[in-house]
N, C-alpha and C positions, 0 to 999 in steps of 0.2 A: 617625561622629565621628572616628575615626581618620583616615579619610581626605580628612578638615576639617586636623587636625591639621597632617599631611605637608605639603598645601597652603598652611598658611599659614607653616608653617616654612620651608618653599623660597622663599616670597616677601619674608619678613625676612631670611633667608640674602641673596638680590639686593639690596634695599633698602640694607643693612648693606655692602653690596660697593660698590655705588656711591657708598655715602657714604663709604667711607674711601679707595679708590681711585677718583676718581671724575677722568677728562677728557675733560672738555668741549669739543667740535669745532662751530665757530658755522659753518652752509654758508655763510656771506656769506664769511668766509676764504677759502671754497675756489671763490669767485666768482659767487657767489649774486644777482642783483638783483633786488630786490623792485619792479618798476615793472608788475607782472601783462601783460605781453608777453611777455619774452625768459624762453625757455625756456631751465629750470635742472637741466636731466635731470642733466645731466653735474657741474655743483658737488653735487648731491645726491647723486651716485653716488660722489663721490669723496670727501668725509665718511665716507660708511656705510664704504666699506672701506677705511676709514685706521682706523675705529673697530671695526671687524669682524676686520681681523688683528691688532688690538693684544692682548695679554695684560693680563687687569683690565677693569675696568668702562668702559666710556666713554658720554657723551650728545652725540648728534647732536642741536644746537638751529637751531632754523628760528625766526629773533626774528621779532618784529610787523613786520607789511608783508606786502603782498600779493605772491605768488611764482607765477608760471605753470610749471609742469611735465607732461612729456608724458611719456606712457607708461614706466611704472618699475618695475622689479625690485629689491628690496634681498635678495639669496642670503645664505645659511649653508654650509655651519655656521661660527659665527663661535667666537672664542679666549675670548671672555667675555660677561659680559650686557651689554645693551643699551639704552640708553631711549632712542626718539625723538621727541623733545621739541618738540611742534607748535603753538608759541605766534603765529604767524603764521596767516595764511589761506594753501592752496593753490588755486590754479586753473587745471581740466584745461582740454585746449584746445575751439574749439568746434565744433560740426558732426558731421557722416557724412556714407558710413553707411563703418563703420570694416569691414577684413579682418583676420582674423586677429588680431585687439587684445580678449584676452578679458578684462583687467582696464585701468586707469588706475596705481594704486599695487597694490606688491602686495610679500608680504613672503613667502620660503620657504625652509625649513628650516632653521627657526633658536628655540634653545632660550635659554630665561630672556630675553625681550625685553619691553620694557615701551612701547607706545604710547601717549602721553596727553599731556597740554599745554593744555587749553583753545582750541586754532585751529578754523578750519572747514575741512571740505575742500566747496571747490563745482564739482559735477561739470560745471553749463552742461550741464545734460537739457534745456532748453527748444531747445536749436540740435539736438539729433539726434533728441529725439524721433517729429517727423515721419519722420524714420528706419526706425522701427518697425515693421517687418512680422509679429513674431512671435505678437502677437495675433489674427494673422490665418490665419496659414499654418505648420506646423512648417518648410518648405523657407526660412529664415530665417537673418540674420547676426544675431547677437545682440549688443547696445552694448554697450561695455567697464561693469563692474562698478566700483564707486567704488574699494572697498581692500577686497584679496583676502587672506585667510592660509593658505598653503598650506603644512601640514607643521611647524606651528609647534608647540611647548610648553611646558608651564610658562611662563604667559605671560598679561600684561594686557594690555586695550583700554581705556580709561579717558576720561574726561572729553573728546570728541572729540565735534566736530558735525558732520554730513554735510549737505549740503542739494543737493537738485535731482541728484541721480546720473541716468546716461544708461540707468543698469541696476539693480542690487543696489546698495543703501547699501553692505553688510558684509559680506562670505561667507569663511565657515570651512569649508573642507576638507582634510582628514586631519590634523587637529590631535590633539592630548590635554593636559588641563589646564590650559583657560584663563577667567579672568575676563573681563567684559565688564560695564563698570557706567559709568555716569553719561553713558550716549551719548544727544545728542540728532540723531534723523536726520526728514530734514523733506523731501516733494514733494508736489505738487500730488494730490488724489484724484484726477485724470481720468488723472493719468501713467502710464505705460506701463509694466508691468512692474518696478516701482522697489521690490520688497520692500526690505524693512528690516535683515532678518538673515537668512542663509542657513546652513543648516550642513548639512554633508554627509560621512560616514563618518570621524565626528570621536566622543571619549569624552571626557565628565568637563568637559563645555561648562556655565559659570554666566554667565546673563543675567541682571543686578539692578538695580534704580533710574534706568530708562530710560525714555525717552519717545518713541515713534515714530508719527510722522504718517505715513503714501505712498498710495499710489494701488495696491500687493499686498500682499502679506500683507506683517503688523508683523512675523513671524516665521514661518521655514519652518524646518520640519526634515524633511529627506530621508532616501535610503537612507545603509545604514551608522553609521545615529548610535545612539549609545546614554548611557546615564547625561546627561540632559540636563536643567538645573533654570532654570526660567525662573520670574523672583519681583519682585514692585515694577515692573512694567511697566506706562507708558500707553502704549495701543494705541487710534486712531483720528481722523483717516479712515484706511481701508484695509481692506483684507480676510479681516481678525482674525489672529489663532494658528492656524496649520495643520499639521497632520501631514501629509506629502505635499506633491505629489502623489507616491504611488509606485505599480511596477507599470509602470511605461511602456517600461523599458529591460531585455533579457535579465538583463546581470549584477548587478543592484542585490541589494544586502543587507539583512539584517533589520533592523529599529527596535526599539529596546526599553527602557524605562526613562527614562519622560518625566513632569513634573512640571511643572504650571504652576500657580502660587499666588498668590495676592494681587495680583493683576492687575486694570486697569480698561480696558473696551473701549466705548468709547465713536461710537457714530454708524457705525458698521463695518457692513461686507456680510456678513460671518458675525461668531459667536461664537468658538468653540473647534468647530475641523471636524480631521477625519482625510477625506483626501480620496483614491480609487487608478484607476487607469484599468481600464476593461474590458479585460485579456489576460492571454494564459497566463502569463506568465512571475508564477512564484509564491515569493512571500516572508511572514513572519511581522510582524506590526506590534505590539505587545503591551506592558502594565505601565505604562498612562499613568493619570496621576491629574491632574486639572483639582479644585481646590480652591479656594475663597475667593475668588470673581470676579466682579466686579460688571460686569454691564452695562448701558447705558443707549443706547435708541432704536434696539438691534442688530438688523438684518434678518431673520438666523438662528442665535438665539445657542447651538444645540446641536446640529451636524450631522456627522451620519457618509454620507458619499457615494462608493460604491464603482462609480459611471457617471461619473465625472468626465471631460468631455471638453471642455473651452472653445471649440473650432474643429473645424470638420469638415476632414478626414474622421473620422469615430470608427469606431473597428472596434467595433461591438454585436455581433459572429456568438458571442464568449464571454463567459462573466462573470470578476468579477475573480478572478483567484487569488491574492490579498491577504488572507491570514486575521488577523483585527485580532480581537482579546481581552484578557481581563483588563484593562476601563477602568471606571475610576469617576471619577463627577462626583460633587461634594461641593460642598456651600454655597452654589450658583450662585444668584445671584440679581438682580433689576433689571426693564428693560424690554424688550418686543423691538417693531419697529420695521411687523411685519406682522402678522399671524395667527397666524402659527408660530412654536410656544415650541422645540420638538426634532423634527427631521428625518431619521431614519437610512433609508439607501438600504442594506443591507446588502448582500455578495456571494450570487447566489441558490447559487451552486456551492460557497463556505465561507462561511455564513454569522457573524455576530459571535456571539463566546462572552463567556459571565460581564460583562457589562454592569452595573452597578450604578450608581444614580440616586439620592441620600441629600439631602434639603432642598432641592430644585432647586427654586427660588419664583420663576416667571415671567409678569411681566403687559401686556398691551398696549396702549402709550401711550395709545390712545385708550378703553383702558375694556371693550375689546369682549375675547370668550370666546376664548381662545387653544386653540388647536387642533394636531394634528400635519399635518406637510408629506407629501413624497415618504414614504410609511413599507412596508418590505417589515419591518416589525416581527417579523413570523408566522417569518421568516425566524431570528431571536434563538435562540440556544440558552437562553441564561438570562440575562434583565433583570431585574434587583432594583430597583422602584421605591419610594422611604418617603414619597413624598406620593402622599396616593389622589387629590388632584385634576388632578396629572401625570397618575398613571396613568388616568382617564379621559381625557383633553386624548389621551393618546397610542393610550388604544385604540379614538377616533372614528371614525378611517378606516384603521383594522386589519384584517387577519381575525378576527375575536373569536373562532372557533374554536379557530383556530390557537394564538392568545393563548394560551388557557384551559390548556393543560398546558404552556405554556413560561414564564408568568408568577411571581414571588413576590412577594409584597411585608411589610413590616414592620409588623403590628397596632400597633405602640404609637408610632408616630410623634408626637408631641404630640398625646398622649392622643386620637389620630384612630383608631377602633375600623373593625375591618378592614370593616366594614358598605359603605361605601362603595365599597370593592376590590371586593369579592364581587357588590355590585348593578352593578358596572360589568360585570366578566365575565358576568355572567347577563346 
């Protein structure tokens, strides 16, 4: 609560600044033309730091009209807050395959800035997608990312629509203390690598009252992140809410302190997945709660997959050293879209610890007895299930052995007497 408090004080502190000092920098001044051709890298750039070294508040406005701009940096640290005010459409340029161009817009090291405005930005994914090699091979360029925030804080993304990005709608890295609310980000399901939100070795990241459509995950979080609350989110098509992938890279950092709440996942290739590659390189993933989630017609709406490897080659000679613990699901409920209601591949060399499973009510579209996927279950340190018909579902194609002293479950689940647990173990 406290640190609700700070946050929303620091953000009326800005709001309160710009409204009393508040100048207004139109790019069309600084030579801006909206005919979606002529690129306006340079009217763009010369607003932001006319607004960037002023003392006091200033708003960079981008009025209605379409404006083409090519590859862009807006730098800090700037003398005051900021709002960039996107009441226009931007449009990147089109084609590949790009070098060296890891984002389109991008905003770094800059504190109390506020994005938002109602515009779109359209990235023109359909001109470079063909592009795309990275689904295929890691020896890949990867297409610039829509709008990148690097090093930014205390700080909003707000009311901002992405559509058709060549890469990432959004990615956060090494930020601290930012909102993110009312974004709608939109690609095609077959598109390439177009997650939704990326965030990476960033703290104190809020996702709220968004809607994301793409062809990867609605939402990634990577190594480095921690305190991450993701809440009112529609997710689908795409490839649900992921934790990961981590594990792939030596120096990646631990995860920890992740919440996703009151989310709907609709038509999606997973649910809620924590996802890590097969290798040594060992990190802690820990303290995620998935609560209050509906999904509907999901392929895999509860999957832990510690072999993730999307394209060969995969290194299988180790298992992951990704030790993921302390997760509970809570309230999860809806349809799944195949057989399989929960999936966990665990690490055989750290297996998952303290797992906990509370109301998970999962049925399949067609009627038919849902069942467990890929499950090294046996593998679990301790899974607390409180529906006994889960915990059959999950211990079909388990070691039941194994199960039998690694298992708990809750006798008084809606007055479900543990009769059923116990006939499943036996």
């Amino acid at each position: 609560m406290a640190l609700q408090i700070v946050f929303f004080s620091i953000f009326f502190f800005v709001s309160f600044t710009i409204a009393q000092g508040v100048r207004t920098l139109n790019v069309r001044n600084y030579g801006a033309i909206a005919d979606g051709r002529t690129d306006n890298k340079k009217a763009f750039l010369r607003a932001w730091n006319d607004a960037c070294y002023q003392n006091g508040g200033s708003i960079v406005y981008i009025p209605k009209g379409v404006y083409m701009v090519g590859s862009v940096e807006f730098a800090g640290p700037c003398r005051g807050p900021i709002m960039f005010l996107i009441s226009g459409d931007l449009k990147a340029p089109n084609g590949g395959p790009y070098s060296n161009v890891e984002k389109w817009i991008g905003f770094q090291h800059v504190n109390n800035l506020i994005v938002k405005g109602g515009g779109t930005l359209d990235g023109q994914g359909p001109s470079a997608w063909p592009y795309n090699k990275c689904q295929k091979t890691n020896n890949c360029d990867p297409l610039p990312i829509s709008i990148k925030f690097d090093f930014v804080t205390n700080s909003r993304i707000e009311s901002i629509r992405s559509v058709n990005s060549k890469n990432v709608h959004l990615a956060i890295y090494g930020c601290n203390n930012v909102n993110v609310s009312k974004v709608d980000l939109l690609a095609p399901a077959d598109s390439p690598n177009t997650d939704g939100i990326k965030i990476s070795r960033s703290a104190d990241i809020r996702i709220t009252n968004s809607r994301i459509r793409t062809g990867d995950d609605c939402i990634a979080i990577i190594s480095g992140s921690s305190n991450i609350d993701v809440s009112y989110v529609y997710c689908g098509p795409g490839h649900g809410i992921s934790i990961g992938s981590l594990g792939k890279y030596k120096n990646e950092e631990n995860v920890n302190g992740v919440t996703v709440r009151k989310c709907t996942l609709n038509g999606t290739d997973n649910g809620v997945r924590i996802k890590s590659w097969e290798s040594p390189y060992a990190i802690t993933a820990s303290k995620f709660l998935f609560q209050d989630i509906f999904m509907e017609n999901v392929r895999n709406p509860i999957i832990v997959d510690q072999t993730y490897c999307p394209h060969s080659p995969c290194n299988q000679e180790t298992a992951s050293h990704v030790q993921i613990q302390d997760v509970t699901y809570r309230n999860v409920w809806g349809t799944s879209s195949s057989q399989v209601a929960v999936s966990f591949e665990c690490s055989k060399k750290f297996p998952c610890k303290n797992i906990v499973m509370t109301d998970v009510n999962l049925a399949s579209v067609g009627g038919e007895e849902l069942e467990s996927g890929k499950e090294t279950a046996g593998d679990l340190k301790t899974i607390i299930i409180v529906n006994p018909r889960l915990l059959m579902a999950i211990l079909k194609k388990a070691q039941v052995d194994a199960l039998t002293g690694a298992v708990e479950w809750v006798a008084n689940w809606h007055g479900a007497i543990g009769q059923g647990s116990e006939a499943a173990v036996a």
